[in-house]
Structures are given as C-alpha cells and as structure tokens.
C-alpha positions as CSV (number, residue, x, y, z in Angstrom):
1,X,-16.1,6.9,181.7
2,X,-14.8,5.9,178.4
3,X,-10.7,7.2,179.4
4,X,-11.3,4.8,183.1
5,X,-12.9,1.5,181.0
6,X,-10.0,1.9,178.0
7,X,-7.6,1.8,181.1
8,X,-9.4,-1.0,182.8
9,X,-9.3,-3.3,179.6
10,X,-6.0,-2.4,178.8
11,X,-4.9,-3.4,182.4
12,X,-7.0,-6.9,182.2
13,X,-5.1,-7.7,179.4
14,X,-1.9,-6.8,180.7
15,X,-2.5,-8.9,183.8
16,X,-3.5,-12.1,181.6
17,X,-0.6,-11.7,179.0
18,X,1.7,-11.7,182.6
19,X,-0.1,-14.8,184.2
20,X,1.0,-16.3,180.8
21,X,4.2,-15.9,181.0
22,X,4.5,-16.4,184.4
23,X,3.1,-19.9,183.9
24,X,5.8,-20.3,181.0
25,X,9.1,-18.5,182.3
26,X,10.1,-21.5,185.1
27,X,9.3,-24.3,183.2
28,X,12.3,-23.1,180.8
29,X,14.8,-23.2,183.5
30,X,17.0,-25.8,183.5
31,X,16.5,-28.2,186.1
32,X,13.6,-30.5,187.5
33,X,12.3,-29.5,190.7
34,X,11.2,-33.3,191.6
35,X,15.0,-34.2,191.1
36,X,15.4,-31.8,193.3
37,X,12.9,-33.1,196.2
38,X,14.2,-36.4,195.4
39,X,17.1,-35.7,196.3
40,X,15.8,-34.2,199.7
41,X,14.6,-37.1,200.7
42,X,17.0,-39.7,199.6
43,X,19.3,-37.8,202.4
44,X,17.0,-38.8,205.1
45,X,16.6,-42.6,204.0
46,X,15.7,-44.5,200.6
47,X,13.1,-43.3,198.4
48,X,10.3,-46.0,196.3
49,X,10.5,-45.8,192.8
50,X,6.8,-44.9,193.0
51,X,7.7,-41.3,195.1
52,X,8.5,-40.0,191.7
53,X,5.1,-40.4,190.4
54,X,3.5,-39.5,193.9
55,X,5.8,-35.7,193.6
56,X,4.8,-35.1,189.9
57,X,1.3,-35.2,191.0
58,X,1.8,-33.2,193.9
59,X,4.1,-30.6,191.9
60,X,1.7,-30.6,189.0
61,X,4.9,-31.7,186.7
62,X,3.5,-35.1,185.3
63,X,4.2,-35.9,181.8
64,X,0.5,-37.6,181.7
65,X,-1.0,-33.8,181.5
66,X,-0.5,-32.0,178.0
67,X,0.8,-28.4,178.3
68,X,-2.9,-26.3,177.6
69,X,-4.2,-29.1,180.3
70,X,-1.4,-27.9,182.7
71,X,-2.0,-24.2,181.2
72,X,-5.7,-24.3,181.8
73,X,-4.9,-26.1,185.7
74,X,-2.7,-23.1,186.3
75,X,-5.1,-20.4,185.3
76,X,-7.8,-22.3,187.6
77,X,-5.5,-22.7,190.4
78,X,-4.4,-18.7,190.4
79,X,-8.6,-18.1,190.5
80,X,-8.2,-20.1,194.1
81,X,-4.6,-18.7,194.5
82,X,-3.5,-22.5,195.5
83,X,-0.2,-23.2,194.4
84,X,0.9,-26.4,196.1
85,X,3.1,-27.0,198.6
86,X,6.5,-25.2,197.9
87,X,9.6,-27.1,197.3
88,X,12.2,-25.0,199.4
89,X,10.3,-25.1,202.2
90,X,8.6,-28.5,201.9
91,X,5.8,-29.2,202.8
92,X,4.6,-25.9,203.7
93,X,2.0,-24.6,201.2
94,X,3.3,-21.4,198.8
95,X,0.1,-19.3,200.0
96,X,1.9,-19.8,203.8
97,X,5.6,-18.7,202.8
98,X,3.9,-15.8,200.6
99,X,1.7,-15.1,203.9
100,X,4.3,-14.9,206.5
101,X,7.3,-13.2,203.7
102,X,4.8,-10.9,202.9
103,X,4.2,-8.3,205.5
104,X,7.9,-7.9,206.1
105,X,8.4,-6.7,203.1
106,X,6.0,-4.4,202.8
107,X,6.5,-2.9,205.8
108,X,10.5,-2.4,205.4
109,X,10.3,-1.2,201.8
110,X,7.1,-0.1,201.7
111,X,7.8,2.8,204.6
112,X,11.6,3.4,203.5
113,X,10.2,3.8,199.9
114,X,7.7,6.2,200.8
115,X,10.0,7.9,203.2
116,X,12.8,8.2,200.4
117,X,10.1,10.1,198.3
118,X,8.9,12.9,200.6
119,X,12.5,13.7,201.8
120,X,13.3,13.6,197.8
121,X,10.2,15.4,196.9
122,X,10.6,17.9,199.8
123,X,14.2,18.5,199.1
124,X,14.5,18.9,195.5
125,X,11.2,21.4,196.0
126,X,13.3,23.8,198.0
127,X,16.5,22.9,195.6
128,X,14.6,24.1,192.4
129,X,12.4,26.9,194.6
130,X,16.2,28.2,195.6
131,X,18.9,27.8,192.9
132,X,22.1,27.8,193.7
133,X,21.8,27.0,197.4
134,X,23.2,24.9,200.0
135,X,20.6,22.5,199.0
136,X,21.1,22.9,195.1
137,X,24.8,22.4,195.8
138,X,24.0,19.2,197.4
139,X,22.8,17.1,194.8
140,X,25.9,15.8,193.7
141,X,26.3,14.4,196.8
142,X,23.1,12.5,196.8
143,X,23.3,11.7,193.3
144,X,27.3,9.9,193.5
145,X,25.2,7.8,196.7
146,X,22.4,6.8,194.3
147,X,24.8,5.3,191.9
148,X,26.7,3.2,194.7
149,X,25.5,-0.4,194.1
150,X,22.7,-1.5,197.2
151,X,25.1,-4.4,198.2
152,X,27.8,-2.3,198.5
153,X,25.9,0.6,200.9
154,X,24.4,-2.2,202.5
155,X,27.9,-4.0,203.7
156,X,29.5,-0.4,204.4
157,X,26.3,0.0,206.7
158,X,27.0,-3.3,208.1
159,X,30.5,-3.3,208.9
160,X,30.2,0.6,210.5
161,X,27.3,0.6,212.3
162,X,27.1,-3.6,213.3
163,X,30.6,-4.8,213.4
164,X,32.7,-1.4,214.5
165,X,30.3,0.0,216.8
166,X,27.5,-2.3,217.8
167,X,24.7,-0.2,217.3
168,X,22.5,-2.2,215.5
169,X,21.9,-5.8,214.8
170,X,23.3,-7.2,211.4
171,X,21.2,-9.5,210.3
172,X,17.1,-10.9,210.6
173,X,14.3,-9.7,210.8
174,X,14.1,-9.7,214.9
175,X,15.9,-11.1,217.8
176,X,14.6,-14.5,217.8
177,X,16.3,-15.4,221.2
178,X,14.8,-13.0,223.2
179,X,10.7,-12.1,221.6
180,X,8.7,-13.8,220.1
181,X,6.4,-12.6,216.9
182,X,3.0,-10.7,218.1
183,X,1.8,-7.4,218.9
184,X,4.0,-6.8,221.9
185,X,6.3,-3.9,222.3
186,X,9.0,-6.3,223.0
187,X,8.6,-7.8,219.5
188,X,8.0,-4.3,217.4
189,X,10.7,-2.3,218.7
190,X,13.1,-6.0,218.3
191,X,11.6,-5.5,214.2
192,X,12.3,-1.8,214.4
193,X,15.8,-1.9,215.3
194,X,16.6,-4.9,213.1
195,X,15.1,-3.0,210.3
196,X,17.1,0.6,210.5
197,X,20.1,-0.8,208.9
198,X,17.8,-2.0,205.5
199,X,16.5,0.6,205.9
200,X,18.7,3.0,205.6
201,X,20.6,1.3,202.3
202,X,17.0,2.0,200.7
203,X,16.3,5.9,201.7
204,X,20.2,6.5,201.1
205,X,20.5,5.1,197.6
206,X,17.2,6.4,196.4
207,X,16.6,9.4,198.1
208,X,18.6,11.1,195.6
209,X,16.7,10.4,192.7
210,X,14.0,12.0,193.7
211,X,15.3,14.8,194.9
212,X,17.3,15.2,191.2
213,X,14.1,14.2,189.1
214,X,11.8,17.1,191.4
215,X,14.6,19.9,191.4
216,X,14.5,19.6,187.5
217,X,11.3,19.8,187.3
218,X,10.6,23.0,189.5
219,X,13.0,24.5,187.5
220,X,11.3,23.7,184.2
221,X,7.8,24.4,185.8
222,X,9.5,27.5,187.2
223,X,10.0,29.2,183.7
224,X,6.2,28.9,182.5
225,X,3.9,31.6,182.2
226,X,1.6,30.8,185.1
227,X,3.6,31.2,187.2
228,X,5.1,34.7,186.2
229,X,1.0,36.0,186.0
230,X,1.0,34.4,189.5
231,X,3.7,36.5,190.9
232,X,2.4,39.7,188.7
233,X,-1.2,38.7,190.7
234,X,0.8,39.4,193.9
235,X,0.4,36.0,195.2
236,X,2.7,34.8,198.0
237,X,6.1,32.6,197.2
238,X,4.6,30.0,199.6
239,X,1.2,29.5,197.7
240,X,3.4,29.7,194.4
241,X,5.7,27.4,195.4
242,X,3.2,25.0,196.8
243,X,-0.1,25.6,195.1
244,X,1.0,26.3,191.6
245,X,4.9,25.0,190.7
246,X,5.4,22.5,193.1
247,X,1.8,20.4,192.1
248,X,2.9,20.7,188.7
249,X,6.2,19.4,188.9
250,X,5.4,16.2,191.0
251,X,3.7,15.2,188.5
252,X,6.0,12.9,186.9
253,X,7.5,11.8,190.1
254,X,3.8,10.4,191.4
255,X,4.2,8.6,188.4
256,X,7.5,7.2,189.5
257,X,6.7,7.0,192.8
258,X,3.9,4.8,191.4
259,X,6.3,2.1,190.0
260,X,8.2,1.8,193.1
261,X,5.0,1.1,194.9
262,X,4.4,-1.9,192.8
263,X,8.1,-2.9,192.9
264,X,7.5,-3.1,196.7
265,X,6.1,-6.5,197.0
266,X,8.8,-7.9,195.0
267,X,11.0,-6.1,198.0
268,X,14.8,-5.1,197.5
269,X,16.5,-8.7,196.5
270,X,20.2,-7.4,197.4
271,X,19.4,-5.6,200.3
272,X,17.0,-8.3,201.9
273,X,19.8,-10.9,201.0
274,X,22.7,-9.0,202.6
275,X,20.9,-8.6,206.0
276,X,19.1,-12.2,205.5
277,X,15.6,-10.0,205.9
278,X,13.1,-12.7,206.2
279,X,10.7,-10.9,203.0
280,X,9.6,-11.7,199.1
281,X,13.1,-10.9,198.1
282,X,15.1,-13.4,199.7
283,X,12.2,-16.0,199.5
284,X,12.1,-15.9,195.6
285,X,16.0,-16.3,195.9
286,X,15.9,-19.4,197.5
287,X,12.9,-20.4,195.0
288,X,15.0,-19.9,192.3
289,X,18.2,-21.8,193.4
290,X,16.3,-24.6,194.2
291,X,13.7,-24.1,191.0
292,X,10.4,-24.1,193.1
293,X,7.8,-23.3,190.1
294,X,5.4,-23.2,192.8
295,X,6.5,-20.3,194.8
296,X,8.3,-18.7,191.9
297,X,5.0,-18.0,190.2
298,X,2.9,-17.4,193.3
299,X,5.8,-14.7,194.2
300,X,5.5,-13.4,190.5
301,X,1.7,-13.3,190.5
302,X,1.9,-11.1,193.6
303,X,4.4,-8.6,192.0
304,X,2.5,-8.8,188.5
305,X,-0.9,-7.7,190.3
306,X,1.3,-5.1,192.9
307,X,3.1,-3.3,189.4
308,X,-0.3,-3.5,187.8
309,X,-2.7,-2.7,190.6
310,X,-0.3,0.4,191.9
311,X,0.3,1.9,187.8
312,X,-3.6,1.6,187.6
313,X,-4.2,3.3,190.7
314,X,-1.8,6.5,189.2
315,X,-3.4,6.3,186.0
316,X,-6.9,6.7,187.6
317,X,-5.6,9.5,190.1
318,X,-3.7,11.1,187.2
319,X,-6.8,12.0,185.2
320,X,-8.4,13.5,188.6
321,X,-4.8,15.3,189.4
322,X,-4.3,16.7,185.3
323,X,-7.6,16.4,183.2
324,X,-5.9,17.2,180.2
325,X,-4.8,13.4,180.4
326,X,-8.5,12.6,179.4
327,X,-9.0,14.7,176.6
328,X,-8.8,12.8,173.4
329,X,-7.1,14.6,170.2
C-alpha cells in the first residue's frame, strides 16, 4: 500500500505542477487573442469601442483581474472543466470542440497505436525467438520506414493510393456529401475507409520500433539462466517462448506502449493535418495559429491527465506484472 500511495502523491503533484504551466505557457505567446476576435468581427461590420471590454470578460483576459486572481479562476474553472467559448471556432464553447475532436482521435490513433504494438510485439517475438531469420533479416526494412518523417509517408500514401489509383479518399474524416454522422453502417464504413490511409502512416512508421525494441530484448532475456533451467526442465519452446522469455521481455515495451497511450489524445499533429482528420491534433493547430488560450489549455489539460492517467495505470500494473518493482532497498 505504501509503493501504490507514494505513486499516487507523486502523480497529484505532477498533474498540479502541469495545470500550472498550462495556465502560464499561452499567455507568453506573442499575440492577443481579443485582437484577434476583433478583428473577426470588424470583417462583418464595425465593432463599439466597448466590444473590447465585453471580449476581455468573456476570454477571461481583463487587465482589471491580477494574475493569482486569474490563476486561482483558472484552477476553479478546470474543477468545472468550463473554459469559455473558443476563439477559432467562436462562439462554440471549448468543452464542445474538445467533445466532438475527441473521439476521432481516439479512435484513429488509439486502434492504429495499439495495432502497431501487437504486430511489433508479435514480430520482434518470433525475430529474437529465431535469429537470423527471414524475420530477423527484416528489421532494417522496418527500422529505414520508422525513420521516414510522418508527413512524408503520409503524402507518398496520398499520392499512391488517392491520386494514382483512387482507392481511398484523401482527405476528412467521412464523406460528408453522402452520410451523415450516427450509428449507421452508411456512416461507419464512410469513417473506416476515410481513416485507412492515417492509418496506415501510423502502423507503418511505428510498427518498427516495436518490433526492434522486443527482438532486443528476447535476445537479452534469451541468455539468462531461467531460461536455460527451463529447457534443462524439458519444458516446451512454446511455453518458453511465451510463458517465460517473451513476459519478460515486454516488459519495457508495456512501459512504452504506456506513453503512446497517453500521447493518444494529443493525436498525431502531422498526420491529422496532412489528411485534414477532423481530431485533437489539427484542432490545437488551428488554436495555436489563432492563439485560443481557451482551447489551447482545455486541449493541454486533456493530454496532461491522458500522459498521466495512462503512466499511472503502467506503474500500478507494473508492480502486479514484476513485484520486484515494490521492494524497497
């Protein structure tokens, strides 16, 4: 009980120290997000002297507040989760464009990121368990396609498979033309198709980390004692392989695996912008062009909690998975 409340404190803090900063990080950009409304509206007609006041109030930027009064406002308004209305998308409320961003993202990443790990996991498994394979000899090829940027897979995908042959769409999140959203079959296999092409950029540039980081490991976990008192036991290669390397050896990549969880939420920026995916990544890139502290720190405060929440989750699992972990020296 002790090892679970140390890592319970320790993330509390962790999650306050980052609600500070998110509080203080866009206010030090340059640029005043009521200019920027201002300017909005002066396009549709002239604007009162007195809308300034009106939009500091609404924003929460007024001068007339001192910064521990704006601080403590903040902290009471991430309590409620009520962020105002955001400035890109004027005047829908943050906690709406968070709301309907949200599930894309975590659907697209969230499946191709767990996808990428069990082929990687699988893969580099049967790499380590058989050196010098097919598979082993692989790995090169996988790695050179990890190191491609994502904006660069992700035009290559769209010009081949968009552009030259027409299989897929190249761009959104569904046909808007022809389905609307819902639970219809119309709509999900419309989001399905539109999202194979991001898809893919994520499983193909990531897939061979994995499998590199696992095949390592086997190997490693490969040469330890256990295992040769295993195979001396008589022991099958399957429950060796599976039961007694292969548990071991993950055990770092559940720990990566657990920051790419967290880093879900935030989405892939690059890859959502390239295909104009309607998620959190191309939502806080319009919030930071047009300096929306509003939905830059409600975006933030959902990837701060997502990081946190998902590293918590492997810390708690990791003392059930190796107890060693809890033993204090």
């Amino acid at each position: 009980m002790r090892y679970y409340g140390q890592k319970l404190a320790f993330y509390v803090i962790a999650l306050w120290a980052a609600l500070t900063l998110n509080f203080f990080l866009p206010r030090l950009l340059p640029g005043n997000p009521v200019d920027i409304m201002l300017a909005k509206l002066a396009q549709k007609g002239p604007v009162s002297p007195a809308a300034r006041q009106s939009l500091e109030l609404l924003l929460g930027t007024d001068d007339d507040r001192s910064l521990w009064e704006s601080y403590v406002g903040y902290l009471g308004n991430v309590l409620r989760f009520d962020f105002g209305p955001s400035i890109t998308y004027f005047p829908t409320t943050v906690q709406d464009v968070i709301g309907q961003a949200l599930p894309w993202t975590v659907v697209l990443v969230g499946v191709s990121t767990l996808l990428s790990f069990v082929f990687g996991v699988t893969l580099g498994t049967l790499a380590g368990w058989k050196r010098g394979g097919w598979l082993d000899n692989l790995i090169p090829v996988t790695t050179m396609l990890q190191a491609v940027p994502y904006f660069w897979m992700a035009i290559l995908l769209v010009y081949l498979l968009a552009v030259v042959w027409r299989i897929f769409p190249a761009f959104g999140g569904y046909d808007i033309y022809t389905t609307t959203p819902g639970w219809t079959w119309s709509f999900v296999s419309s989001a399905v198709v539109h999202a194979t092409l991001p898809a893919a950029t994520i499983i193909i540039s990531s897939v061979g980390g994995w499998m590199l980081g696992m095949r390592n490991m086997m190997v490693a976990t490969l040469s330890e004692d256990y295992i040769t008192t295993a195979e001396a036991k008589g022991l099958s290669p399957v429950r060796i392989r599976q039961r007694y390397a292969a548990r071991n050896a993950v055990l770092p990549s559940v720990a990566g695996f657990a920051l790419s969880l967290g880093f879900v939420v935030s989405g892939s920026l690059v890859t959502e912008q390239v295909f104009s995916y309607p998620g959190i990544g191309y939502s806080l890139l319009q919030a930071v062009n047009n300096n929306d502290y509003a939905l830059m720190q409600g975006l933030f405060l959902v990837i701060t909690v997502a990081v946190l929440g998902a590293n918590l989750i492997v810390d708690l699992l990791y003392g059930v998975i190796d107890p060693r972990t809890r033993v204090r020296r």
